[in-house]
N, C-alpha and C positions, 0 to 999 in steps of 0.2 A: 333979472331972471327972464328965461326965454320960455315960458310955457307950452304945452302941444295945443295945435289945432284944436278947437271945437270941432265936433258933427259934421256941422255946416261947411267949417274951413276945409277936412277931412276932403270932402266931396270936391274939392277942388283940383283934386289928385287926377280926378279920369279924363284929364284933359292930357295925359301921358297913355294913350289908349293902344291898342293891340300889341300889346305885349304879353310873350308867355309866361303865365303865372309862376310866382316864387317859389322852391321849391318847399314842401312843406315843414312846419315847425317838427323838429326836435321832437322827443318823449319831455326835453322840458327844456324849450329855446332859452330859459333866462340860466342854462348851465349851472345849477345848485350842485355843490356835491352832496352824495346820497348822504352823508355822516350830518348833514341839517336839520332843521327839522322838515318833517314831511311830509306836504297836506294831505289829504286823503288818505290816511294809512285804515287799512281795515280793523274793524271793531269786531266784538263778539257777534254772533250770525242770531242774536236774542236781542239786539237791543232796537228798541223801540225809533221807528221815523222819526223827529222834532218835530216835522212841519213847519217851520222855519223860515220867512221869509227874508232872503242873507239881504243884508243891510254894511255897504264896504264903506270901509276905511277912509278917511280922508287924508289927504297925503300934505303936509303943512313943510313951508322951505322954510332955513334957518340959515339966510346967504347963502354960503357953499356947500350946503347939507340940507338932500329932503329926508325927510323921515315918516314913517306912517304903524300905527299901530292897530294891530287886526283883532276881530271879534275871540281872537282864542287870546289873547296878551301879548302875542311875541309883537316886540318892537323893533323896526330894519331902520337903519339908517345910510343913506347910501351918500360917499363924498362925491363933487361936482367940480365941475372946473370952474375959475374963475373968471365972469363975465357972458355975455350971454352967446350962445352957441358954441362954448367951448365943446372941443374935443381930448377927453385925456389922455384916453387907449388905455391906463393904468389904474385902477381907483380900489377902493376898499369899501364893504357893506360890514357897517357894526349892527350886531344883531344880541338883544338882549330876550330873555324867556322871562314871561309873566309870572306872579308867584312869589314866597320866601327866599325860594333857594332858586329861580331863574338863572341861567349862566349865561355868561356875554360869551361870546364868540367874533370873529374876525375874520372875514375871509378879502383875501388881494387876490388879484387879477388883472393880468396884463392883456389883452385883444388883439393880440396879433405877436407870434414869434415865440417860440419857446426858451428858458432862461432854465439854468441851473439852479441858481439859486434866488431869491430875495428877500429883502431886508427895508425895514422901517424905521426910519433916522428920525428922532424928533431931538430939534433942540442942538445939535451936532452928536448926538448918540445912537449907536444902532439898541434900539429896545427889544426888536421879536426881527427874527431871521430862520427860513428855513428852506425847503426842496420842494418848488412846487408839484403839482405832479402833470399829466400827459397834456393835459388841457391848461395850462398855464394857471393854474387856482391853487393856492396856499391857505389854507383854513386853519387858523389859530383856534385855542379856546383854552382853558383851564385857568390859573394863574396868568400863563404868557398871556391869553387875551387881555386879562383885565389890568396888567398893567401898561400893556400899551395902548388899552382905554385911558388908564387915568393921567398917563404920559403926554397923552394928545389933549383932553383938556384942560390939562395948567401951562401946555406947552404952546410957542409963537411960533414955531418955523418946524415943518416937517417935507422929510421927501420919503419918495420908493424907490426905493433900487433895483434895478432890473435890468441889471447890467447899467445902462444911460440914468442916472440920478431924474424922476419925473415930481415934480413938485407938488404935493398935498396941500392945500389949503386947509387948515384947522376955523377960519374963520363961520363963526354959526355953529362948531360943532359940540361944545358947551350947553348952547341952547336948544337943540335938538336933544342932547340926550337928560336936560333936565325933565323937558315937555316930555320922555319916555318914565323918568322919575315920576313923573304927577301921575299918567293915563295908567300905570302900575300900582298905584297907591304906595309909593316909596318914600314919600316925601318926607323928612323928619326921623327916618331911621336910617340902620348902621348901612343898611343894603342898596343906599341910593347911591348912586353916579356922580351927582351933582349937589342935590338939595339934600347932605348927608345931614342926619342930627342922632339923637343919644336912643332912641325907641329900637325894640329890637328887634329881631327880624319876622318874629312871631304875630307882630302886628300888621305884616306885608298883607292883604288880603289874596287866598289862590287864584291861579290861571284860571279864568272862564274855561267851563268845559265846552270843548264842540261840538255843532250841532250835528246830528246824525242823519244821512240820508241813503234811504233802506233801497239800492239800486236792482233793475230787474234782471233775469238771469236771460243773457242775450241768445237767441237761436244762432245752427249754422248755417241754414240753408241759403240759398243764392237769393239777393235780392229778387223783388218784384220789379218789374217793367212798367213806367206809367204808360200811358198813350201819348202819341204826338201831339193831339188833340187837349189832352187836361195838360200837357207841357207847356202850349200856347196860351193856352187860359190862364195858366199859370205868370206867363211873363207878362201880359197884357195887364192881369191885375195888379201886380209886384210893381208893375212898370220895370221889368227884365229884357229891356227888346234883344233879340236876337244877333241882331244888326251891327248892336253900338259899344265900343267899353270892352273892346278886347276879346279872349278867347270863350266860344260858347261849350260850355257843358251839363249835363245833370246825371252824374254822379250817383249810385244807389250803391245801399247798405242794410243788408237786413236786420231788423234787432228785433224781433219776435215773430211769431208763427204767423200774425196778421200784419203786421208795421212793418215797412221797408222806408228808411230815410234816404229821402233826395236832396244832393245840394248843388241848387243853380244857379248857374252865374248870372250876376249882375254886375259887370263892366270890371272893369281894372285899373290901376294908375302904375306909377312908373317901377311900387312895393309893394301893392295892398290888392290883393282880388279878391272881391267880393261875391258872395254866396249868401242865396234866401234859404234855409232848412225847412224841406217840407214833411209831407208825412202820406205816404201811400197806403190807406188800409182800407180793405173792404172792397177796394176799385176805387176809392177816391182820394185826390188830393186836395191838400189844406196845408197852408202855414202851418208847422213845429210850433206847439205850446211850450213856453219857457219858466220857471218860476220867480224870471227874471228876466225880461228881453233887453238886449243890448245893441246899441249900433255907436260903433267906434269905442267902444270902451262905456258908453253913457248910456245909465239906464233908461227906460223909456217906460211909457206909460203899462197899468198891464191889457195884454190883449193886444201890443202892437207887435205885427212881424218882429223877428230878429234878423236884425243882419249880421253875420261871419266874413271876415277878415282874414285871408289866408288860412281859412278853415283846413283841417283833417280829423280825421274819425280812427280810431282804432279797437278795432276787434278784442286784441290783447286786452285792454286797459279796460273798456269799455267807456273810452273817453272823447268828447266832444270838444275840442279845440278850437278857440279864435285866438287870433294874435296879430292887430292891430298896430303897424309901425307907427311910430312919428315921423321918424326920418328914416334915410334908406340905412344909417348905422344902425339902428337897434337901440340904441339906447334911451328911448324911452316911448312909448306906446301903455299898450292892454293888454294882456291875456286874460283868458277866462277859460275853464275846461269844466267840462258840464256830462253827468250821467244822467242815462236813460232810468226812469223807476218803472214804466210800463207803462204810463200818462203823459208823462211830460217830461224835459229835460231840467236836471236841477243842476244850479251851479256848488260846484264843490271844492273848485278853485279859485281865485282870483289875484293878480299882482299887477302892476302899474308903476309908472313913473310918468309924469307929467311933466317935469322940466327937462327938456333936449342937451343936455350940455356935459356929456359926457359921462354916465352914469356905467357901472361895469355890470348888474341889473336891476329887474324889477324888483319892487317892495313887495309884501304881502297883507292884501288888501279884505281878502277874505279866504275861512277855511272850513271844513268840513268831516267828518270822518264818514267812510263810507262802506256799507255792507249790504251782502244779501240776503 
């Protein structure tokens, strides 16, 4: 297994310095089709904050398959290429829902080039075959999912078709969707994957409900201006020189009648531009309160700066985006997408993939439902 950089290692990156920043993530770089499930969808405009302090997912590999199962129940499992730094361009994310009646789902995806059709051979049989659509993503589910789930764990040899035969590794994927069995409370009844037995599905316990977080209603007016003066003070204490690490900017974004967010740079590498999130109110600036600070994907103590990754902000969404590569593919880093409540930023998304070796995307690591 070829795991991501730590923090530490991360930072080794800006040694590929003045280069212009990435351009920014996606509404949602890990390309979900919308028909998924889908974090932050809005709740009734009555329901109660959680206060909730998100606590993610750990992400467990099973040789050719990581897998991670998030605070709402859904279980991702995403295939890998075999050996370490593999690249596959083709892979498959099994995705099961927490719950009695959770449905597996399947989605393939090829990374590059558009195909008419594909198809999933296990065993020398085509099992589930259909029409991707514009973005190269074929999303299974109902029946057709579940048996080209069940196809792939009793079966030794599987490919993708896509057009050129690309070869799936089933090894680990067995094990992976057992550990999905257990973290679901499946074990022993008719609705496991793996560790089936005779209990029936009634004794499945439900999907955790998710935590709700009560977002503020964002103003339109033009950001505020800090000074050059709190800008410097600002890099001096960050340690943000001016100087070093690529292209300098700070960024502003209004999100209330008194708060304007700034996002300043702090250096860059050859993928990853990094940004300190401040907070302009009253006339003064201060590091972004988080209810979760992150740098590189790893949480951090509370009360420490956050650092953003190829950060963007959007008005629309009212979303706060970091999306930390590992490598310059994509296939496996951080995201995290984080709403304003009036105080502080809370995270309301989160996915990952830790091992580099070819993944088609992130897991989901933590979720949220979100309202105003």
């Amino acid at each position: 297994m070829h795991p991501i950089p730590s923090a530490l290692a991360f930072a080794l990156v800006l040694t590929a310095c003045n280069q212009a920043p990435p351009a920014a993530p996606s509404p949602d770089p890990t390309a979900t089709p919308a028909t998924t499930p889908t974090p932050a969808a809005a709740t009734p405009a009555a329901a109660a904050d959680s206060g909730v302090t998100p606590k993610l997912a750990d992400i467990r590999v099973f040789r050719d398959w990581a897998i991670a199962c998030d605070n709402g129940g859904l279980c991702e499992a995403a295939s890998l290429a075999a050996g370490e730094n593999g690249v596959l361009g083709t892979g498959l994310i099994v995705r099961r829902e927490g719950g009695p009646d959770g449905a597996v789902s399947v989605l393939l995806r090829k990374a590059d080039g558009q195909v008419d059709t594909a198809a999933v051979q296990v065993d020398g049989k085509v099992v589930a075959q259909g029409r991707p659509d514009g973005e190269s993503r074929l999303l299974l589910t109902g029946d057709t999912a579940r048996r080209l789930v069940d196809a792939m764990i009793a079966g030794r040899v599987a490919s993708i078709r896509v057009g050129e035969p690309v070869a799936l590794s089933l090894s680990g994927l067995s094990a992976a969707m057992r550990y999905a069995d257990d973290r679901q409370g499946r074990v022993g009844t008719v609705t496991a994957l793996v560790a089936r037995g005779d209990r029936s599905a009634d004794t499945v316990p439900a999907a955790p409900a998710l935590p709700v977080v009560r977002a503020a209603n964002l103003a339109g007016a033009p950001a505020e201006t800090p000074t050059a003066a709190a800008i410097a003070d600002m890099r001096r204490q960050l340690e943000c020189p001016a100087d070093e690490f690529g292209p300098v900017s700070q960024d502003g974004y209004r999100l209330d009648a008194r708060t304007t967010l700034i996002l300043l740079s702090c250096g860059s590498g050859a993928y990853n531009f990094m940004t300190r999130p401040l907070l302009l109110r009253d006339g003064k600036l201060a590091p972004a309160p988080f209810d979760i600070a992150m740098d590189f994907g790893e949480p951090k103590p509370a009360g420490t700066p956050a650092t953003l990754v190829n950060a963007d902000w959007s008005a629309d969404t009212g979303r706060l985006t970091s999306w930390a590569k590992g490598r310059g593919l994509g296939d496996c880093g951080s995201l995290q997408r984080f709403a304003w409540d009036g105080t502080r930023f809370r995270l309301v998304e989160a996915k990952s993939m830790t091992e580099c070796r070819g993944a088609i995307d992130l897991v989901s690591i933590w979720r949220a439902d979100v309202t105003r």
